[in-house]
Structure formats: C-alpha cells, structure tokens
TIDOTOR-415582 format. One record per residue (C-alpha): residue number from 1; x, y, z. Coordinates in Angstrom, 3 decimals, decimal comma. Layout:
N
<kevex = NUM c1 = X c2 = Y c3 = Z>
...
END
This chain:
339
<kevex = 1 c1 = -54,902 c2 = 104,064 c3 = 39,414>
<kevex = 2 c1 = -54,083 c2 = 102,779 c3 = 43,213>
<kevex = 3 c1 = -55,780 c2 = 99,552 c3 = 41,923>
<kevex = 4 c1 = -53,612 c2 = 98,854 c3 = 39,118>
<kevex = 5 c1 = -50,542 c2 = 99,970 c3 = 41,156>
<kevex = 6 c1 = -51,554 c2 = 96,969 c3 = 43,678>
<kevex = 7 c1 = -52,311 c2 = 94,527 c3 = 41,430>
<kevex = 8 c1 = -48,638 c2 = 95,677 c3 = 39,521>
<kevex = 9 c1 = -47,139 c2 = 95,210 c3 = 43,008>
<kevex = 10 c1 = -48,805 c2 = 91,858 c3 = 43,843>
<kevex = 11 c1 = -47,995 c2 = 90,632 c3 = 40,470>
<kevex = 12 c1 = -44,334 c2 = 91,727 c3 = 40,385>
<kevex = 13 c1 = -44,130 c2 = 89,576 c3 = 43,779>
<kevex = 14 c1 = -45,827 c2 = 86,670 c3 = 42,481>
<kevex = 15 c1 = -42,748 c2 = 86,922 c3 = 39,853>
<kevex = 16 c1 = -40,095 c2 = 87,582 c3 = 42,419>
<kevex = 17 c1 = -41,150 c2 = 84,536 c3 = 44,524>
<kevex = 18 c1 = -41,488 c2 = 82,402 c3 = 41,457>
<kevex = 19 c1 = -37,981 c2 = 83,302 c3 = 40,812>
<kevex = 20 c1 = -36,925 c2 = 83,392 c3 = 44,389>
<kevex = 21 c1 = -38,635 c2 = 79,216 c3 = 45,113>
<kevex = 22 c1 = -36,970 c2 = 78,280 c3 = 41,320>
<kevex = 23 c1 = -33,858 c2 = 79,469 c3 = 42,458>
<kevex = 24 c1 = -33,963 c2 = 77,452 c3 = 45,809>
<kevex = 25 c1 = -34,907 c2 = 74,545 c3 = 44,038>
<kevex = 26 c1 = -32,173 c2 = 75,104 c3 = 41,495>
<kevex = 27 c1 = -30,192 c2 = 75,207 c3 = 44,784>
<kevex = 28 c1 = -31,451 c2 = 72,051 c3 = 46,129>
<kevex = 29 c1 = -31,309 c2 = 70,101 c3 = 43,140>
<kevex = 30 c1 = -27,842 c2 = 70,896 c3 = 42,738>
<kevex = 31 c1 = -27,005 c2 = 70,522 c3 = 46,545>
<kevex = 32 c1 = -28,769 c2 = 66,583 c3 = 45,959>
<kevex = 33 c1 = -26,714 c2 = 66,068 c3 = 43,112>
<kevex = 34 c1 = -23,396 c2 = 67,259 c3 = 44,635>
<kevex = 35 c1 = -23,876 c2 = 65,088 c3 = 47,665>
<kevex = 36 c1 = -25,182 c2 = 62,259 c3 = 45,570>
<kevex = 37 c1 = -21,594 c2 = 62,626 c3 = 44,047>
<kevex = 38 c1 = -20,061 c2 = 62,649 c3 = 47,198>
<kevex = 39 c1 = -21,312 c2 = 59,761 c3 = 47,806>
<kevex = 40 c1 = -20,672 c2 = 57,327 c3 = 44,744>
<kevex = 41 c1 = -17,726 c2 = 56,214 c3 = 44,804>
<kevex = 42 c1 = -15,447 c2 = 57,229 c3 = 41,735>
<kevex = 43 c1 = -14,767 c2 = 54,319 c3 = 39,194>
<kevex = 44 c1 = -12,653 c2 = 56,808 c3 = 36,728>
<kevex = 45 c1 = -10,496 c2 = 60,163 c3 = 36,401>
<kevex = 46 c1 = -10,450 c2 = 62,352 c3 = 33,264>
<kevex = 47 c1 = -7,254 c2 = 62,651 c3 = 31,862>
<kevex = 48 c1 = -8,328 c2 = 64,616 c3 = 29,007>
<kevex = 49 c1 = -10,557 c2 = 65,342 c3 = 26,338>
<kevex = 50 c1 = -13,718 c2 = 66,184 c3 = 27,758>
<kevex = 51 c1 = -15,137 c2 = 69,540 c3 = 27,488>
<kevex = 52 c1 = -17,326 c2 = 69,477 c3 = 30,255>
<kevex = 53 c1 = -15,125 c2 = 68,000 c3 = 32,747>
<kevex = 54 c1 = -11,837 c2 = 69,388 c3 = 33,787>
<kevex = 55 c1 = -8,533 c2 = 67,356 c3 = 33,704>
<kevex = 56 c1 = -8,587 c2 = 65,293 c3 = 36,894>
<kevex = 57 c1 = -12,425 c2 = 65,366 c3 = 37,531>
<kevex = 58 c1 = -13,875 c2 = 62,034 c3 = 38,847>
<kevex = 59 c1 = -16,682 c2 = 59,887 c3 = 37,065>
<kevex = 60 c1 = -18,493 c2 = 58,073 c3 = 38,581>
<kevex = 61 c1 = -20,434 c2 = 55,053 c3 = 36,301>
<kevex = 62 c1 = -23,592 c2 = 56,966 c3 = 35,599>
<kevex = 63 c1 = -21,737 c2 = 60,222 c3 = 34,681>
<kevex = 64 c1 = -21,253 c2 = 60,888 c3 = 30,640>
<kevex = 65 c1 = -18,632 c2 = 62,376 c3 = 28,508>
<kevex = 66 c1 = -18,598 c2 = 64,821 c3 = 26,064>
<kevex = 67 c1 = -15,909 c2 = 65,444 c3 = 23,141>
<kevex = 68 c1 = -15,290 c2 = 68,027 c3 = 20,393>
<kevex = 69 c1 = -16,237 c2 = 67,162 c3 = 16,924>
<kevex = 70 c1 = -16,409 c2 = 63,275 c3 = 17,492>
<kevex = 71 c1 = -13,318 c2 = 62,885 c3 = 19,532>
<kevex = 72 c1 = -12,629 c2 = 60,861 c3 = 22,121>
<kevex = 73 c1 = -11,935 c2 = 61,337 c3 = 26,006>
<kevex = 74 c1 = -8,682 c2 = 59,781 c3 = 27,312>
<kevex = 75 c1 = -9,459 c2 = 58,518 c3 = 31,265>
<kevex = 76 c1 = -8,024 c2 = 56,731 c3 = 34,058>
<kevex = 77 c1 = -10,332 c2 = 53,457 c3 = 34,675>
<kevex = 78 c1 = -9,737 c2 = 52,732 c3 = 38,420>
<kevex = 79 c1 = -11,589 c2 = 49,132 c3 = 38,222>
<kevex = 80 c1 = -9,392 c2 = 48,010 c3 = 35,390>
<kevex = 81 c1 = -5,952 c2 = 50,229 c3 = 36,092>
<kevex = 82 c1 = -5,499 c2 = 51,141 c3 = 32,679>
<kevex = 83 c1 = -6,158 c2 = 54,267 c3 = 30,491>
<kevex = 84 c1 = -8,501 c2 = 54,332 c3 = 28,072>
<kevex = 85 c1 = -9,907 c2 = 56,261 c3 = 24,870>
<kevex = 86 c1 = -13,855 c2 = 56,560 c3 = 24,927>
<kevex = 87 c1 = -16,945 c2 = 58,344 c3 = 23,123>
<kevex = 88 c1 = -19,378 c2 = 60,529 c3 = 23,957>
<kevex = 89 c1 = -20,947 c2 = 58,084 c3 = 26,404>
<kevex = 90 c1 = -22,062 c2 = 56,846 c3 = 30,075>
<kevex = 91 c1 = -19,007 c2 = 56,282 c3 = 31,856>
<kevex = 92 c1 = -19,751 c2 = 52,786 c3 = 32,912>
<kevex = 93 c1 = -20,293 c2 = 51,267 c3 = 30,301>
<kevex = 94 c1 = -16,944 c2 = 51,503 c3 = 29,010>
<kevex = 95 c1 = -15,106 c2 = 51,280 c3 = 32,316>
<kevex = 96 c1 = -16,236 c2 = 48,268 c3 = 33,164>
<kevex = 97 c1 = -15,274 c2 = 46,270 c3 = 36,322>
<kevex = 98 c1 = -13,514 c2 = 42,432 c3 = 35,973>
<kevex = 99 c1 = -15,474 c2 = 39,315 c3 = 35,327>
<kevex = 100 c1 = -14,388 c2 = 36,478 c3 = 37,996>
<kevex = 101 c1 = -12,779 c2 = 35,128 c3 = 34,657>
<kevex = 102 c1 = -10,474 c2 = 38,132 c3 = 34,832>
<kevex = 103 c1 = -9,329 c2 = 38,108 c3 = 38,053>
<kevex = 104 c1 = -5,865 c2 = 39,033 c3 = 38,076>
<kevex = 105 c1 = -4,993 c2 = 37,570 c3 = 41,898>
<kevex = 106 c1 = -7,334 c2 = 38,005 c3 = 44,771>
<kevex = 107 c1 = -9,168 c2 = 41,304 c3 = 46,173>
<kevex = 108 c1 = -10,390 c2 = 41,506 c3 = 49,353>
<kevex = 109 c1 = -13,539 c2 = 43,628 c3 = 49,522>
<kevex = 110 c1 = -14,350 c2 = 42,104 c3 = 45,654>
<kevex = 111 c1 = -14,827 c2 = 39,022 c3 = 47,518>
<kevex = 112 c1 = -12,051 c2 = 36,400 c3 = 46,387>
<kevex = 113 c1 = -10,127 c2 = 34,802 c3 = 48,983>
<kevex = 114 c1 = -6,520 c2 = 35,936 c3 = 49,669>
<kevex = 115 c1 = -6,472 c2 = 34,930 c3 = 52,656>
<kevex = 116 c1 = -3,864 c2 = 31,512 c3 = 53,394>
<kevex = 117 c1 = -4,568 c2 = 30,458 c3 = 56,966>
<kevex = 118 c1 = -1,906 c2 = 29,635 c3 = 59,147>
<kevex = 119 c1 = -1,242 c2 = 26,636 c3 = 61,062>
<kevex = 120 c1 = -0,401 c2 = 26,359 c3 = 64,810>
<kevex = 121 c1 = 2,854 c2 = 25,281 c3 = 63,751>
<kevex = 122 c1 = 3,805 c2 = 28,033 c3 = 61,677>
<kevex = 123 c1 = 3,817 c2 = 30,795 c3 = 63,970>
<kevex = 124 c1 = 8,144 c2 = 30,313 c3 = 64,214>
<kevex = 125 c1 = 8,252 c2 = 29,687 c3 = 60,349>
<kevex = 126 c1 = 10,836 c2 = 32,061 c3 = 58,499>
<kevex = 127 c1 = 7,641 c2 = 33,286 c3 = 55,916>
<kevex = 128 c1 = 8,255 c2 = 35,623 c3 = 53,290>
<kevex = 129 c1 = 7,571 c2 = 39,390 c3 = 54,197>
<kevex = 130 c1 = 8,637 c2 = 41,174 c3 = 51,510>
<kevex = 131 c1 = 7,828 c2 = 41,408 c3 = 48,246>
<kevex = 132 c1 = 4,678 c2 = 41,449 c3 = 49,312>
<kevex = 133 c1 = 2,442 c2 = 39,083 c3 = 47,107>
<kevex = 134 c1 = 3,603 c2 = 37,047 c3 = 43,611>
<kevex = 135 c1 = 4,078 c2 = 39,049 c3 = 41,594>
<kevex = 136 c1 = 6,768 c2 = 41,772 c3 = 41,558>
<kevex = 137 c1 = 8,109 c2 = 44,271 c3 = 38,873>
<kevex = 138 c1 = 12,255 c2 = 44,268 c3 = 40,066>
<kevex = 139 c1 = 14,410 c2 = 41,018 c3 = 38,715>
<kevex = 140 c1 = 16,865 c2 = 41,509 c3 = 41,804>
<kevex = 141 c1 = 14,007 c2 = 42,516 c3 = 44,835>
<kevex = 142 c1 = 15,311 c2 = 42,473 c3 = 48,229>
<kevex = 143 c1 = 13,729 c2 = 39,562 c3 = 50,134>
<kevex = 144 c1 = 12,938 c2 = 39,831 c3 = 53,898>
<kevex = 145 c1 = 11,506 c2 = 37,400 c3 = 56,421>
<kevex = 146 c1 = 9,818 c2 = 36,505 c3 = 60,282>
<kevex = 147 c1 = 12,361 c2 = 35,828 c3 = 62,522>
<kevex = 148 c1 = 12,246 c2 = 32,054 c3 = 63,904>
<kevex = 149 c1 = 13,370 c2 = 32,074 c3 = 67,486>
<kevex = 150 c1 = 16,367 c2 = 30,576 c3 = 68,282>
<kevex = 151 c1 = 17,821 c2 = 31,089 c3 = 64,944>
<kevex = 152 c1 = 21,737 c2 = 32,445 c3 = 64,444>
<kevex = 153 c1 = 21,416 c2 = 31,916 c3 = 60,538>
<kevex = 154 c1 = 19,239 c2 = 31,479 c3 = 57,546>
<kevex = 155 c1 = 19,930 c2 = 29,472 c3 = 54,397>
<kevex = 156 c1 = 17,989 c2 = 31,228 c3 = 51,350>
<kevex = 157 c1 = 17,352 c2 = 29,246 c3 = 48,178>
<kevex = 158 c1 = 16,291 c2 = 30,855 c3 = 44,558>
<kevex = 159 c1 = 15,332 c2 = 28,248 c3 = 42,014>
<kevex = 160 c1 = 13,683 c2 = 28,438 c3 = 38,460>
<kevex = 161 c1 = 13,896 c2 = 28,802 c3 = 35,084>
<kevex = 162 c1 = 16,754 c2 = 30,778 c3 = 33,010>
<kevex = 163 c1 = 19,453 c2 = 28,692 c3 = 35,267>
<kevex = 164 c1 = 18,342 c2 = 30,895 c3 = 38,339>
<kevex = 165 c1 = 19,390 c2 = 28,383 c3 = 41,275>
<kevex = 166 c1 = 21,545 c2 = 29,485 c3 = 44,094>
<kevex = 167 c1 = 21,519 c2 = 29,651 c3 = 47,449>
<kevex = 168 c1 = 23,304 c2 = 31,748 c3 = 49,952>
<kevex = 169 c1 = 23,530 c2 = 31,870 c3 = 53,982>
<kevex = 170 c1 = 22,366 c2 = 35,180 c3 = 56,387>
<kevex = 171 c1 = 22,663 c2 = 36,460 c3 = 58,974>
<kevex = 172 c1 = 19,900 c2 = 38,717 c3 = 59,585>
<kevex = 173 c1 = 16,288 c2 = 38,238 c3 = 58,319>
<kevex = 174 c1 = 16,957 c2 = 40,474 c3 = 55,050>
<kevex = 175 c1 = 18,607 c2 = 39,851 c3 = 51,818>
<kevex = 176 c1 = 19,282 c2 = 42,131 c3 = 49,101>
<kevex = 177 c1 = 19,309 c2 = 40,384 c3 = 45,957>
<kevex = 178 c1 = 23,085 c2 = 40,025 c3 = 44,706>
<kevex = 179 c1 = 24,041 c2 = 42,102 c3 = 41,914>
<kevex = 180 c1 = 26,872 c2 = 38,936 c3 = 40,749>
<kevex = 181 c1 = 24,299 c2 = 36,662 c3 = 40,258>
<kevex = 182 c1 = 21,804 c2 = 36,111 c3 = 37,295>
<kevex = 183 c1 = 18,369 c2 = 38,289 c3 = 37,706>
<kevex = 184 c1 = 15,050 c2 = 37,039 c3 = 37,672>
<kevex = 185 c1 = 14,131 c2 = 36,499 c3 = 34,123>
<kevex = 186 c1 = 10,318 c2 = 38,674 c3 = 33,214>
<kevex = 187 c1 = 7,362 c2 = 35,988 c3 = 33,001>
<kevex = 188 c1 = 8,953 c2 = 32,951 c3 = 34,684>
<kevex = 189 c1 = 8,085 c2 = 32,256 c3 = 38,530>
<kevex = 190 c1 = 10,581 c2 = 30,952 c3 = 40,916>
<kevex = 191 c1 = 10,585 c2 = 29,256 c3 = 44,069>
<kevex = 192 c1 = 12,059 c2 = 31,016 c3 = 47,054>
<kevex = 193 c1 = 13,045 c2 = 28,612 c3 = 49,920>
<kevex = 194 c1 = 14,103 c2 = 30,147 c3 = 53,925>
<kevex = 195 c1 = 15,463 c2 = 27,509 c3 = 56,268>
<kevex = 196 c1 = 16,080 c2 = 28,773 c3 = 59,484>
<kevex = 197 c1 = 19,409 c2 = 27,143 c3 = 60,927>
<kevex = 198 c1 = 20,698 c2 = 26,833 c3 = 64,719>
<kevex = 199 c1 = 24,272 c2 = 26,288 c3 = 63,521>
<kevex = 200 c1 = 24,236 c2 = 23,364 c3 = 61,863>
<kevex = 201 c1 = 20,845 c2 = 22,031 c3 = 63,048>
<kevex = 202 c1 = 17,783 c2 = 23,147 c3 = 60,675>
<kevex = 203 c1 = 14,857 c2 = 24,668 c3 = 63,271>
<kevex = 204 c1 = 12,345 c2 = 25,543 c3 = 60,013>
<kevex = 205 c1 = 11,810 c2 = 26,495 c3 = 56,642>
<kevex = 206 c1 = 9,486 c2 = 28,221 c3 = 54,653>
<kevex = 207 c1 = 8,527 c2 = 27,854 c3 = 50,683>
<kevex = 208 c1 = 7,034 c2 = 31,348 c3 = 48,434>
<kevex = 209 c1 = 6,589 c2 = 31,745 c3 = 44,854>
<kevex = 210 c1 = 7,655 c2 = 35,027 c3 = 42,858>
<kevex = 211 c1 = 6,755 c2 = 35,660 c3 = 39,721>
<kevex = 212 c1 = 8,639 c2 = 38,586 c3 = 37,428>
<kevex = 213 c1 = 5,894 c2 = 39,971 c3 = 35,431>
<kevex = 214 c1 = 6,637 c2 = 39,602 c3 = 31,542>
<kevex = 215 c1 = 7,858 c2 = 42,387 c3 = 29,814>
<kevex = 216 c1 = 5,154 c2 = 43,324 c3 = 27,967>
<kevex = 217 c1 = 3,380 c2 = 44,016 c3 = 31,081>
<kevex = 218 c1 = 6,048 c2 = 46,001 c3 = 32,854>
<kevex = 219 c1 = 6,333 c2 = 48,138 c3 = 30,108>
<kevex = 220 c1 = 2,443 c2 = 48,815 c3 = 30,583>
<kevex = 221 c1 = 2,774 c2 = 49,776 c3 = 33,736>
<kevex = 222 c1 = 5,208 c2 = 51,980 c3 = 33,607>
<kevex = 223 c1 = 3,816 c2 = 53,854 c3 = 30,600>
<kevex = 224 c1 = 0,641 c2 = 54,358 c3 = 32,486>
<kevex = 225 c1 = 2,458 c2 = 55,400 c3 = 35,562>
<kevex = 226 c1 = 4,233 c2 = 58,228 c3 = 33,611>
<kevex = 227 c1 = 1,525 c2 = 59,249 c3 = 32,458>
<kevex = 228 c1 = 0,002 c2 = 59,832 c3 = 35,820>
<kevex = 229 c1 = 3,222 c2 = 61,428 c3 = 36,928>
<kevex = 230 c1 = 3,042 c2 = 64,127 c3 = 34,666>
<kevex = 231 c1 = -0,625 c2 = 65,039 c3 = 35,497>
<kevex = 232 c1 = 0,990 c2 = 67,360 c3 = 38,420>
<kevex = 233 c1 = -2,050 c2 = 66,480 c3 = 41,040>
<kevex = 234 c1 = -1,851 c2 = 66,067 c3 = 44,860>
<kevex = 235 c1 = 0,737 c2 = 63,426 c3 = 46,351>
<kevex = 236 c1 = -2,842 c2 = 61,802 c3 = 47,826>
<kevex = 237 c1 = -4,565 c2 = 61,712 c3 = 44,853>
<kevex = 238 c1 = -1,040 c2 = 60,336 c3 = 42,896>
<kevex = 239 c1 = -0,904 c2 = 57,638 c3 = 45,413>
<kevex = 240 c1 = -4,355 c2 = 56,547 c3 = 44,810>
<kevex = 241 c1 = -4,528 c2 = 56,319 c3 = 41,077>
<kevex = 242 c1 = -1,042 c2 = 54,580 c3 = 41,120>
<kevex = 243 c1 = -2,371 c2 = 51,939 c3 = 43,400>
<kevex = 244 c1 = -5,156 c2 = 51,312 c3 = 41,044>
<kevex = 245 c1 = -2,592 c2 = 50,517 c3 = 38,818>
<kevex = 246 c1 = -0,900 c2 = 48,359 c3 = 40,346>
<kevex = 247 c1 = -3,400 c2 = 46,464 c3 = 41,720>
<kevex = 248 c1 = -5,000 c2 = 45,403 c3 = 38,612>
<kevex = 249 c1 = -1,518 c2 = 43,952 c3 = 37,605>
<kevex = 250 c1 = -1,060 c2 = 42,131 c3 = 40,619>
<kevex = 251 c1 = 1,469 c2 = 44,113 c3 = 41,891>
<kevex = 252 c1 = 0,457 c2 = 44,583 c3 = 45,531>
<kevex = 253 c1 = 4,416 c2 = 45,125 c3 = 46,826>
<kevex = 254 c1 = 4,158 c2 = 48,081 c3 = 43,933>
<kevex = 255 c1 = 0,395 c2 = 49,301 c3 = 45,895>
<kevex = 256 c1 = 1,860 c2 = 49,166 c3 = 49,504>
<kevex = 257 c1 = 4,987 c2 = 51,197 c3 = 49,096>
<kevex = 258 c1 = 3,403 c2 = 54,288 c3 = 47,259>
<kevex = 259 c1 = 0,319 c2 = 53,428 c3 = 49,882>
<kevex = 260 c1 = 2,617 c2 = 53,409 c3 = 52,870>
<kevex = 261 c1 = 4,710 c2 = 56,390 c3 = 51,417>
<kevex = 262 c1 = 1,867 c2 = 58,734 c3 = 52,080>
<kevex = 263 c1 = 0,627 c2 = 56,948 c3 = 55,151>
<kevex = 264 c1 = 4,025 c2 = 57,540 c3 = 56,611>
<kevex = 265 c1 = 3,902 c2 = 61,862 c3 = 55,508>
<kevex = 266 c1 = 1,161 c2 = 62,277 c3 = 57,581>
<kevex = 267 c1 = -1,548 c2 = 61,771 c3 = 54,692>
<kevex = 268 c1 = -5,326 c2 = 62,733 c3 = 56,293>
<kevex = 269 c1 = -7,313 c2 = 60,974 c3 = 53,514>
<kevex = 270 c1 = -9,525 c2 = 57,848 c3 = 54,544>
<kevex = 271 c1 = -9,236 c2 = 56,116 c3 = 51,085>
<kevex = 272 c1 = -4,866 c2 = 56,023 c3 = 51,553>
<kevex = 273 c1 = -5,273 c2 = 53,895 c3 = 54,768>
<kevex = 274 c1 = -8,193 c2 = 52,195 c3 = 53,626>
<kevex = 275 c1 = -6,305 c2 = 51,066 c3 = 50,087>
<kevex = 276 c1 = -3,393 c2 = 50,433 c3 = 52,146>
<kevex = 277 c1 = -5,676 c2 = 47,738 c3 = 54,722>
<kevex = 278 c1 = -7,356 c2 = 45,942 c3 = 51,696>
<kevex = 279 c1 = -3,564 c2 = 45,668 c3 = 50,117>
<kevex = 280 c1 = -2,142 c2 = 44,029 c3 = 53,340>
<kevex = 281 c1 = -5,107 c2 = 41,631 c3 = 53,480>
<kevex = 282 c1 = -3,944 c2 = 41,008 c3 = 49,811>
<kevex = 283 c1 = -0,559 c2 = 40,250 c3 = 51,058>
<kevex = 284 c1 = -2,086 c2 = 38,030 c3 = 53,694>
<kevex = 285 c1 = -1,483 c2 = 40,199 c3 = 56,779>
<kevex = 286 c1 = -4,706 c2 = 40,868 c3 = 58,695>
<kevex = 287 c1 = -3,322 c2 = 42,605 c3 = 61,887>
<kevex = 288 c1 = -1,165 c2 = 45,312 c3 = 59,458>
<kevex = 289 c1 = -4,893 c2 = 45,695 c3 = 57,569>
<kevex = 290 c1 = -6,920 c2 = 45,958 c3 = 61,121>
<kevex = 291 c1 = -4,272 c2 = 48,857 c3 = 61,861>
<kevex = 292 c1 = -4,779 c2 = 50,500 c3 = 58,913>
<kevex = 293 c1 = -8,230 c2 = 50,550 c3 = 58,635>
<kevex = 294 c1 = -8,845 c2 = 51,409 c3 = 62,351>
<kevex = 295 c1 = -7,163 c2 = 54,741 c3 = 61,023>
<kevex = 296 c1 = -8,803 c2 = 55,096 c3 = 58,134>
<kevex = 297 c1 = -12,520 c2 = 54,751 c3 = 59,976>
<kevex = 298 c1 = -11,196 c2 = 57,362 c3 = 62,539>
<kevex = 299 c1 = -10,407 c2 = 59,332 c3 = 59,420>
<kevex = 300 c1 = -13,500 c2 = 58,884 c3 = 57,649>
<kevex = 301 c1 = -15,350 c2 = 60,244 c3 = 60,583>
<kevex = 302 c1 = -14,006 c2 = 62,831 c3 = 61,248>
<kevex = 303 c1 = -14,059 c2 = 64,219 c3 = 57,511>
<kevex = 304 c1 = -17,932 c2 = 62,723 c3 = 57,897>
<kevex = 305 c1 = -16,915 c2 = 60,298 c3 = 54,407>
<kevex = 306 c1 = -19,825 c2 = 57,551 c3 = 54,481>
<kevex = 307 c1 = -18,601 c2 = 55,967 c3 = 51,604>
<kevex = 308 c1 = -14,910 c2 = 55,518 c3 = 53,183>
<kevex = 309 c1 = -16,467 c2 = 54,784 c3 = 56,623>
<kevex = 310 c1 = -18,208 c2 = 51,679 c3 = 54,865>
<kevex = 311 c1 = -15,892 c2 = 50,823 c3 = 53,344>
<kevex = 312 c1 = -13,619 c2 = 50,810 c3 = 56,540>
<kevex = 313 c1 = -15,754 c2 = 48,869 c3 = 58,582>
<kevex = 314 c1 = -16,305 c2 = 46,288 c3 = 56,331>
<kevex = 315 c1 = -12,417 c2 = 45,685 c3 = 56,189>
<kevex = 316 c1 = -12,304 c2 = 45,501 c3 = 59,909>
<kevex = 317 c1 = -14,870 c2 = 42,686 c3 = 59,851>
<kevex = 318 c1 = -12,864 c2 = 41,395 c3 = 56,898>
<kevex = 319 c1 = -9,536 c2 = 41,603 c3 = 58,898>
<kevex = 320 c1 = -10,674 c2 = 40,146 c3 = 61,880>
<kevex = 321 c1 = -12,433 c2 = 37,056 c3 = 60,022>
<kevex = 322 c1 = -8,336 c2 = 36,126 c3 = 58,565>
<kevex = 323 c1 = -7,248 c2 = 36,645 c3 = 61,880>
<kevex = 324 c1 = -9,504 c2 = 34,023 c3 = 63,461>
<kevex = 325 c1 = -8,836 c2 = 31,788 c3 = 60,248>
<kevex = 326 c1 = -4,921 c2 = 32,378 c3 = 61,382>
<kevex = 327 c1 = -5,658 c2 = 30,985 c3 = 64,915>
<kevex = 328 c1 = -7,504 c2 = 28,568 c3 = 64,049>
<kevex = 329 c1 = -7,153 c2 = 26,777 c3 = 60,523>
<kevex = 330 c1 = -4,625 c2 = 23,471 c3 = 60,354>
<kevex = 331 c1 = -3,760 c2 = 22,083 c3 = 58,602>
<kevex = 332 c1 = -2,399 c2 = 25,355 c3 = 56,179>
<kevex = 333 c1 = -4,762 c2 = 26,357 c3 = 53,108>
<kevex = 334 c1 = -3,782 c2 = 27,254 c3 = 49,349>
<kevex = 335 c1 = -5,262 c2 = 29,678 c3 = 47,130>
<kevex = 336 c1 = -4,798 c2 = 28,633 c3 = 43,303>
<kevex = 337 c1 = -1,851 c2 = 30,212 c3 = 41,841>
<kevex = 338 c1 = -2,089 c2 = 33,648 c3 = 39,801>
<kevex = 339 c1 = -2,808 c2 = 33,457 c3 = 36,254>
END
C-alpha cells in the first residue's frame, strides 16, 4: 500500500512538472514572440474588422488577419498612407511598400536623394523656408524665408498658370498669402521668386517651386485624415499615423507641423522626433534633422527601443552626410522634379 502511495506521489509530480516546464515554455514562447513584436517595426494599424485584433492594434508584415463570415478588415497601411479593405491574409502582402516607380518625392532613410547641396555662395540667399517641400495642400500658404544680410526689403514674385502672377514688396522675411489676390489653382505648380533688395540695389534672389496638389488628391487626404480623427487614440499615436499620410502624398509641410506639434507638448516617444528628423532632411534641412534625431536617440535609450535607436543613428549619419554635401558641393545640385 506505501508502495503504490509512492509511486502515486512520484507520478502525480512527474505530471505537475510536466505541467509546471509546459507552462514556462508557454511563457517563453510567448515572452519571444512579444519581444519579437517589439521589435519589428509596424507597417499597418487595424482600423476595424478583425476579430482577433483590437481596433488600433499594429501589424507588422508577417502578422495575418482574420474576418467574420468572409469579410474584410479595414487598416491603416503606413508604407502607402492610405486605408485599405483586405482578406483573411498575411499582412504584407497586401500592404505593400512603393516600387522606385512609385516614388511620390524623395525619402530619406528609403534611400532617394532629397538632399540639394548648397553652394558657397548661397549661404546669404533669401531660400524658401516655409512650406516646407513642393507640394502643399493650402492655395493661399504663408511663405517665409532666410534672411540675407544687409537687406531692408524683399521683392516676392508668384507666377503660373490660372493668371497667378504678381508680385509684392516686404518688409520682414514672412508673407502671408493675400486674401485680394487669385489662389493657387489645385494641380498646377508655380514659381516662387525672393529678391532680396538694399533699397533700390538687388543683394540676391532665390527661385522655389510649389505645387497645389489636385483636388482629387486633397480630398483623399482629408477623408483619410478624418477618419483617423475619429479613432479617439493618443495625440502620439494621431501624430504618427497622420504623418504617414502625408508623407506618401508628398506633403512634408502637412508631416512637420502635426510632427512638431507634439514635439513642442513635450511628446516622450522616439518615433515623433525621429519622423520629424527624416521629414526635415525631406525638406532639405540637415542641422533641424541632426537636432531632432539627437533627441530621439536619447529617447530611444532611455525607453531601451532598438528599433527607434537604429533608426536614429542612421539619420544622424544621414544628416551629417547633407551637411558636409552643404559645405562642400558647388556648383548647386537638382533633384528631378515630383511627379
């Protein structure tokens, strides 16, 4: 009787540590495949749809979606901006990433050139600040520019299609379009000249292009951006998904205010500062990006983000590469215009 009460007891542990080691490894397994998550970086958001995944849950490209009775699962594809419908599938293989015959404009860390070098003799040029990039979604935007040393005034000249042409003198080094004169019409591009005057003697001038996006475009945008305003997530995570949309139109002015917005609150994530660098390198401003992802490393690190940290670094080499290309190209490169 003692017998079989031993070998009970030996076999009931046998059981217990069975369970107790299956468990663990349940544990582990799961542990590996959270911080295999962690560590992918996110090329999609559920919007809804999916009933395994919460509203808001990243995908990454090997994760798969599941609908009731055939449906489909309405997402946010980060690579592409844009929402999107899809099956019961892998992820990435509907959310697919853009050809180099797609490329809408250049992206940094994707590894087309944005970058127009400087000359030695532009450093006192009036050059366009703001909008940042081309392309911009507001027919009367509010143009701003370097100050050129010794100047008291600026000439600023609008020209294109739809009988835009006009010029008016300023003061300062910012003009707000004027409300009496035409707007920008969507889907032409005009040419914006800055001469930089000492009274009546011209000291420099400057030449950008701006292209109004057309309308069918704008009205994209904006009906993926409501869309993503009505998903009531964190002002971070808002920012984010609102820069992917932008970007992937082009709209890089669009990417850097709702960037900088959150940079300026105080914002602790990495990815805001690290979005915001690669959108200034965009915009052809390497020392705003070197700032920007300085503070995004020193983020990353402290919240012990790899994937951020990475991607951080590599924009700091990035940054510093325009800035030597700045110093030291002449005469002035071109990049070929947007599509």
């Amino acid at each position: 009787m003692l017998k079989k009460i031993q070998i009970g007891a030996i076999i009931l542990g046998l059981i217990l540590a069975n369970v107790t080691v299956s468990r663990v490894r349940g544990q582990e397994v799961v542990r590996a495949n959270r911080q295999s998550k962690a560590s992918c970086e996110p090329i999609a958001k559920v919007i809804d749809g999916d009933i395994h995944h919460k509203p808001l849950t990243k995908l990454c490209s090997e994760d798969r979606v599941r609908t009731a009775n055939g449906g489909k699962v309405k997402i946010l594809c980060y690579p592409r901006g844009i929402i999107i419908d899809i099956p019961n599938d892998v992820v990435g293989k509907h959310c697919l990433p853009l050809q180099a015959n797609e490329g809408r404009g250049c992206n940094v860390l994707q590894g087309r050139n944005c970058v127009i070098a400087k000359g030695p003799n532009e450093e006192n040029k009036p050059n366009k600040i703001t909008p940042y990039g081309v392309v911009i979604n507001n027919s009367r935007p509010t143009l701003s520019w370097f100050r050129t040393k010794g100047a008291t005034n600026y000439i600023v000249q609008v020209k294109g299609n739809g009988g835009i042409n006009w010029q008016l003198e300023v003061k300062g080094e910012t003009l707000t379009y004027p409300q009496y004169l035409a707007e920008l019409k969507p889907g032409q591009a005009y040419s914006v000249e800055i001469v930089a005057m000492r009274g009546d003697k011209v000291i420099d001038s400057s030449s950008a292009l701006l292209l109004l996006a057309s309308n069918e475009r704008l009205q994209q945008v904006k009906q993926t951006i409501n869309i993503l305003l009505n998903l009531q997530q964190p002002l971070d995570e808002l920012a984010i998904d609102m820069d992917a949309v932008y970007e992937s139109y082009n709209l890089v002015n669009e990417s850097i205010k709702v960037l900088d917005v959150r940079a300026k609150a105080g914002s602790t994530n990495p990815k805001i500062y690290r979005l915001l660098g690669d959108r200034y390198l965009i915009a052809k401003f390497p020392q705003q990006a070197n700032e920007t992802y300085l503070t995004a490393k020193k983020l990353a690190q402290q919240a012990n983000n790899t994937v951020e940290l990475a991607l951080a670094e590599a924009g700091i080499k990035i940054a510093a590469q325009a800035k030597v290309k700045e110093q030291t190209s002449y005469p002035p490169t071109r990049i070929n215009a947007l599509q």
